[in-house]
Structures are given as C-alpha cells and as structure tokens.
Residue, then its C-alpha position, 0 to 999 in steps of 0.5 A: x033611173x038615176x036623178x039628172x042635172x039640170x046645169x053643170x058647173x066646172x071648176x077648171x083647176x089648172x095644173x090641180x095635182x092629188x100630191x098637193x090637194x090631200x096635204x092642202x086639205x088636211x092642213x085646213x087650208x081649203x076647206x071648200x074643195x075639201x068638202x067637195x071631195x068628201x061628198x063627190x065621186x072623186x079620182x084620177x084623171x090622165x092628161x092628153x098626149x103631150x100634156x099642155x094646156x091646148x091640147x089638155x083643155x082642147x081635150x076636154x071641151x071636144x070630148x076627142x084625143x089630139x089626132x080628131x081635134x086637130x091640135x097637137x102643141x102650143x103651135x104649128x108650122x106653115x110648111x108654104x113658108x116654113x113658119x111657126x104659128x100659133x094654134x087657136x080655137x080656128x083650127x079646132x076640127x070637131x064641135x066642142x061641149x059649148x057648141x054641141x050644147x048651143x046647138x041643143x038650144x041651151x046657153x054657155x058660160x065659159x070664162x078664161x078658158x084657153x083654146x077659146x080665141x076666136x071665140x065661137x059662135x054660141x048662146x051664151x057668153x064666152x070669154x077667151x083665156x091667156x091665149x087672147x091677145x088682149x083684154x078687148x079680144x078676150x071679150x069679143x064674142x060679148x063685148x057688153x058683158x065686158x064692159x060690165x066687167x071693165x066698169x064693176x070688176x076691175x081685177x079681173x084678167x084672163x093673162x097668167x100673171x106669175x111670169x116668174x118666180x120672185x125674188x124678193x119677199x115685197x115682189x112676192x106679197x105683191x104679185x101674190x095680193x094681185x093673184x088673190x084679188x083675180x081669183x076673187x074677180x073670177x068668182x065676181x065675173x061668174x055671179x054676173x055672167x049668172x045673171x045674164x044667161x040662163x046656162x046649162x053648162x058654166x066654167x070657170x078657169x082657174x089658170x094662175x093655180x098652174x102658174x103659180x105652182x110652177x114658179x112656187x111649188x116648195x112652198x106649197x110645202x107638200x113633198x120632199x122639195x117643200x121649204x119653209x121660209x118666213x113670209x114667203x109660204x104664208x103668201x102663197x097660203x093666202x092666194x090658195x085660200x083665195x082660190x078656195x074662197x072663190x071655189x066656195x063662191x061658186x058651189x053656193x051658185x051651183x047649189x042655188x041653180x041645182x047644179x052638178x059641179x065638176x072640178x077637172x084639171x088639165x094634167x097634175x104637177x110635181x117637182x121638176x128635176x131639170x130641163x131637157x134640152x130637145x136640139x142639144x139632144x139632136x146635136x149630140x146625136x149628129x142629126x143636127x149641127x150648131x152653128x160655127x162662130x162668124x156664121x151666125x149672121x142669118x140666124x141672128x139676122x132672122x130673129x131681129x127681123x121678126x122681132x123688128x115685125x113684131x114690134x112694128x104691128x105692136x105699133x099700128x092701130x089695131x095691131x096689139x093683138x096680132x100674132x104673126x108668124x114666126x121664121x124657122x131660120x128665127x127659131x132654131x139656129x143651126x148650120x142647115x147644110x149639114x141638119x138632118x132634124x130640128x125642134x121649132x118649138x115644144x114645151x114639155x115634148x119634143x116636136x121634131x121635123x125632118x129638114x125638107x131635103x132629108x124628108x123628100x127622099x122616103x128610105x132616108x127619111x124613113x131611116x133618119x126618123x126611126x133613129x130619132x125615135x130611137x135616142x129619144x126613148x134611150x135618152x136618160x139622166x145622167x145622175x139617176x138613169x131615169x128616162x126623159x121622154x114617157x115615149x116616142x113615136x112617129x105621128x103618121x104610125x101613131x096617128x094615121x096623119x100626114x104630118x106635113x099637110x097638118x103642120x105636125x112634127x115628124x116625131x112626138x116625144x112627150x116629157x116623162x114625169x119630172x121633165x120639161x123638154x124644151x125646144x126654146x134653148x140658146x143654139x150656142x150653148x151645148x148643156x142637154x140638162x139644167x136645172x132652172x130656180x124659176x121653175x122649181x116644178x113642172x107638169x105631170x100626166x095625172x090631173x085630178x077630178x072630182x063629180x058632185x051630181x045627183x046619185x053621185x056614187x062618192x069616193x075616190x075610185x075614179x079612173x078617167x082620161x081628160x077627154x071623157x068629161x064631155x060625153x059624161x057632161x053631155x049624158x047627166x044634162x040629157x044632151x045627145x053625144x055626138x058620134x065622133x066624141x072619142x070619150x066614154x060616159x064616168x057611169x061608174x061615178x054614178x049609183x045608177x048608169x046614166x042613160x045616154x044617148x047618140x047623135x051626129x052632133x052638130x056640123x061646124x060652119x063658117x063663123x064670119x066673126x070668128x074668120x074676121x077675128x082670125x085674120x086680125x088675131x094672124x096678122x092677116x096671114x092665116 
C-alpha cells in the first residue's frame, strides 16, 4: 500500500502552458518548477468545455464537468428580465474540495482563487480571486486574517493587474515590478495563512501568470511569435522569476508540513491568430440583423442607462462592490424585429440564445438551432482554412439541460486553439476577424499538471482532465470521494494505486453569510 499525504499543497499556475515551461526550464529561468518536474509525475491536463477561468477552476474544486457544477461562462442570463448576471460561487450545485474537505473536519487554505466569492462556509481561511468585488470582499469570509495582511503585506491583491499590454518600456518596468512584488506577497500571505490553520489542502492561485501571457506572450520568446526587444524581455523574465522564487517559497513549506504538491493549470496558452467576431458571424448568416443608422437610440440608450446605474451604486455607501445586472437591449445592439439569434456574452466560446418569439414556436426553433450549429462548425479562416470553433452543439442534447431554466445559451460553440471568440463586439462594425496587439495570445485546451507525493511514479506520462484532481487529492489524504464527483483517481501517477474510498459527500446548506454577501455583491437583485 503506498505512502499517503498527510497535506496537499497546489500551485494553481493560471494559463501555465508545457509550450512555454520546457523552453523557460531549459533557459534557467525557473529553476524551482524545473526541479519539481524532474521529481514529479508530470503531463497534460485538458481543460473544461469552454476553457475559461470559471468553468476551468469550478472544474477542479468540484471534481465534475460544467453540466453537474452548474457553471457554464463568465455570466448568465435572467430570463424573468432578460438580463446579463454575473455567475459566482452561489450558483456552484455541487460541494467543492474545500467543503468536502471541512465537512471531514480538516482545514483549507484557498488564496486567490476565482469561483471563491461569496465564500463558503469552512474551516479554515479562503480569500476570493479577481471575481470579488474588492479587497474587503476578497477577505469576508476572514476578515482578521485581512487585516494581518493589509498591516504586514501590502502588495498583496487578489485583482489581475495586466489590463493591457504596455506601450512603452517605463509602463512595462512598472506594471512589471508591481507584478513580481504580488507574486512575492502570494507566497508572504501563504506563510501566514500557515501559521494560522492547521490545512490539509493550501492553494495558492497565481492568476497575473494568465494575464501577463496574454498581453506579453512574444516576449516570452518560446515559439515562432517570440521577439527580442531591449529592455522589454529582461522585464518579463523577472516577473517569471518572481513567480518561480515564490513557487520555491512555498515547496520549502510544503516539505516542512510533509506535504504533497500539485502544480495544476486551468487550461495552456498560445499565440492568438485573431478574434472572432460571434454576432458578425449571425449577422452574416441572416439570423441577425445590425442596426440601421438613425435607429440606434434604444440600444445606445439602454447602454447609458446601465452605465448611469452602475456609476450610481459605485456612488452609494457599501455600493463599490455590487455587480447589478446588465440589460440585453445593452449588450447586443441589433434591430429585434428581424433577429433570429444572439451572443449576450462569450469570451473564448459562442454563447447563442434563440429571440423569445423564434424560441417559443418548437419546429422554428428546432429548425433555427440546428442551422446555427451548423455555420458555427463550418466557420473557418479565411486566410489558412482553419475552423474557428473545436465544435458546436446544442446544450439540451449535450447536456440533458433546459437551457432556458438555467440561464444557458441556446448553443455553445468553444473556440478552437488559436482563437478567441467574442461576443464584446461594436454592433456597428461588420469585420468577423481581427487581429488584436493587446492580445498577442490567447488560451488553449491542454493545461498542465505536475504531482510530487509520496510513491510519486515520475515522468511525464500523464493524461488527465481538470476535473480529476479533486478526487485524486481526496484519495492521497484518505478523504472519502463524494458520489457525484465525475472525475477519476490519477492512480497512474502513483507506483502503487491509491486506496479510495466512496461517500455521499457532503450536502450544501444555506450559508446565511454567504446569502447576505450574495445580495450585497447582486445589488439585491439576485
């Protein structure tokens, strides 16, 4: 019987990439997570369907695939009043690893982590990623752990803080020294949240590592796009050593506690070939038509008035942090009378729901969905032939959902490899591609994952998906896996399969703080 952990340790490596890695090891420039690999049990670990950061890390703190967890994008719509919401941990169906863990009587360690706001209800100490509303939110479910960190860490920020790619060489040095000195405070708030509760499992999320591929990618220097520019690859060398030293801080914690470490990524990275425009797609197609000039009032209208509500709130005491919903007239600017389909929202996949008159006639919008399946999987590059979507599909078949009840799109189209689908588009300009400076990369299907454990079998022969890291964490800390977790025990990564055992799990009850949170974080909307 093989050796089991007694903590677990992960260093959740946002938008970490093999592509970039194995030239970033071999160029010495992080030699911490070279030396994990060498010793760990290492390989490729697929992302959720689509592959962004909700439905990845929902992904892997639940151990389930989007149809169980209940979280599909970024946001959803309110069918009652045909708004766009943000999701948020509330809406999360099923316990995570946190919870199952609690509900073991062990203790948590969860910083930065998205899908964490409003927190939940565990032993333990959790502070919310960039999806929190503010630094305050970000620590409510530990208020005086906070105010440790406010007093002796004050680099650290749960807030991604490359919001776009620099322009000059003194924008980048700065924006660069700000991202070394937060990876830096990671691994300073870790050590404290250390001294603070006795865990079983810690995560430290790294999220500015996604970021700063996305707007910096060529000067990482690791594939045919990689540039060499003065000053500017030295910068982004040193955040990654940053990231490396502060991954090095945290093995020496983990070997101190006789702990397991899991380095997990939500989904890899790569150069972005170009931006697909989702509703020029539909438009082109004939399911949806743009607005004619001198018609434009209510859709402008409607984006002012949001805006306007949105700066009110901003405005009120207590009001910084609410994220009120969003009208659909607001988001998608199209003539309604003569629009078949639409994209609300969608960053990396096409979100399409069917207008309320076309849906509420069965034949017609059975005829309408199919066909939208159809373009989007005959939808290709122009230049290259290339398709733009991995696939398309209609939620209901594919997931056995009502996509109405649960807020869902009609169908889901996620972006193939190289292409960022989007949504977020001017109605009034008709190109369906473009390429885009500010985003020289983008994300793609196969993360990464590394497992350094007790009768570790090393090398780089794994094969996993994102939502089997869970159950395999449950397993080496002889937790019982709940029934509904989807994924499956990495025994292969082990000299000796683990011993597992099964369980119902824990049930999710009312957390009245996390309703109150809820309220505040929706407006008291939701």
């Amino acid at each position: 019987m093989p050796a089991s952990a007694t903590r677990v340790m992960f260093l959740g490596l946002d938008g970490g990439t093999q592509l970039a890695f194995e030239p970033l090891f071999a160029r010495g420039l992080m030699p911490n997570l070279a030396a994990l690999w060498r010793r760990a049990a290492f390989g490729t670990l697929r992302s959720s369907i689509p592959m962004v950061t909700p439905v990845a890390w929902t992904s892997f703190s639940t151990g389930c695939t989007p149809p169980v967890h209940g979280i599909h994008e970024f946001y959803y719509v309110e069918t009652s009043d045909r708004t766009v919401r943000p999701n948020h941990a509330g809406r999360v169906r099923v316990p995570t690893l946190w919870q199952v863990l609690s509900a073991a009587g062990r203790e948590v360690v969860s910083l930065n982590l998205p899908m964490t706001y409003p927190p939940p209800s565990v032993r333990g100490i959790v502070v919310a990623g960039a999806d929190a509303p503010g630094r305050d939110w970000a620590f409510a479910q530990c208020p005086e752990f906070g105010r440790e960190i406010f007093e002796h860490v004050p680099d650290y920020t749960h807030k991604i803080i490359w919001k776009g790619r620099p322009r000059k060489l003194d924008e980048l040095r700065a924006v660069a020294a700000r991202c070394s000195a937060v990876f830096r405070a990671q691994a300073d708030a870790a050590e404290r949240a250390d001294r603070r509760a006795d865990w079983s499992a810690m995560m430290v999320h790294f999220h500015n590592l996604d970021s700063l591929q996305h707007r910096l990618w060529p000067y990482l220097d690791v594939d045919e796009t990689g540039v060499r520019e003065k000053g500017w690859n030295e910068e982004v060398e040193g955040c990654l050593r940053a990231l490396d030293e502060a991954a090095g801080r945290l093995m020496e914690l983990a070997s101190k506690r006789d702990a397991a470490i899991v380095a997990v990524s939500d989904h890899g990275f790569g150069p972005c070939k170009a931006l697909v425009n989702v509703n020029g797609l539909l438009q082109k197609a004939g399911l949806q038509k743009r607005l004619a000039y001198g018609t434009r009032f209510r859709y402008r209208a409607s984006r002012l008035r949001d805006r306007f509500r949105r700066w009110q709130t901003r405005h009120e005491p207590g009001g910084a942090g609410r994220r009120l919903p969003r009208s659909i007239d607001g988001q998608v600017g199209c003539d309604w009378t003569r629009t078949v389909a639409f994209a609300p929202f969608g960053q990396l996949s096409g979100c399409v729901f069917l207008h309320p008159d076309v849906a509420s006639h069965a034949d017609r919008a059975d005829r309408m969905t199919a066909e939208i399946v159809e373009l989007f999987r005959e939808a290709r590059d122009p230049e290259t032939g290339d398709p733009l979507f991995a696939d398309a599909f209609t939620v209901a078949d594919q997931y056995g959902l009502d996509p109405e009840s649960e807020g869902l799109p009609v169908v889901l189209a996620p972006s193939a490899d190289g292409y960022q689908a989007q949504a977020k588009w001017s109605p009034f300009r008709g190109d369906l591609m473009r390429h885009d400076p500010n985003l020289p990369a983008t994300h793609r299907m196969d993360g990464i994952v590394a497992i350094d454990a007790p009768d570790i079998r090393p090398g780089g022969h794994l094969l996993a998906d994102l939502h089997d890291l869970a159950p395999t964490t449950l397993a080496m800390l002889g937790v019982r896996i709940p029934d509904r977790m989807e994924g499956r025990v990495l025994h292969e990564a082990f000299e000796t399969p683990l011993p597992v055992r099964y369980g119902a799990g824990p049930i999710l009850a009312a957390d009245p703080r996390q309703e109150e949170l809820l309220v505040a974080f929706c407006g008291g909307e939701e």
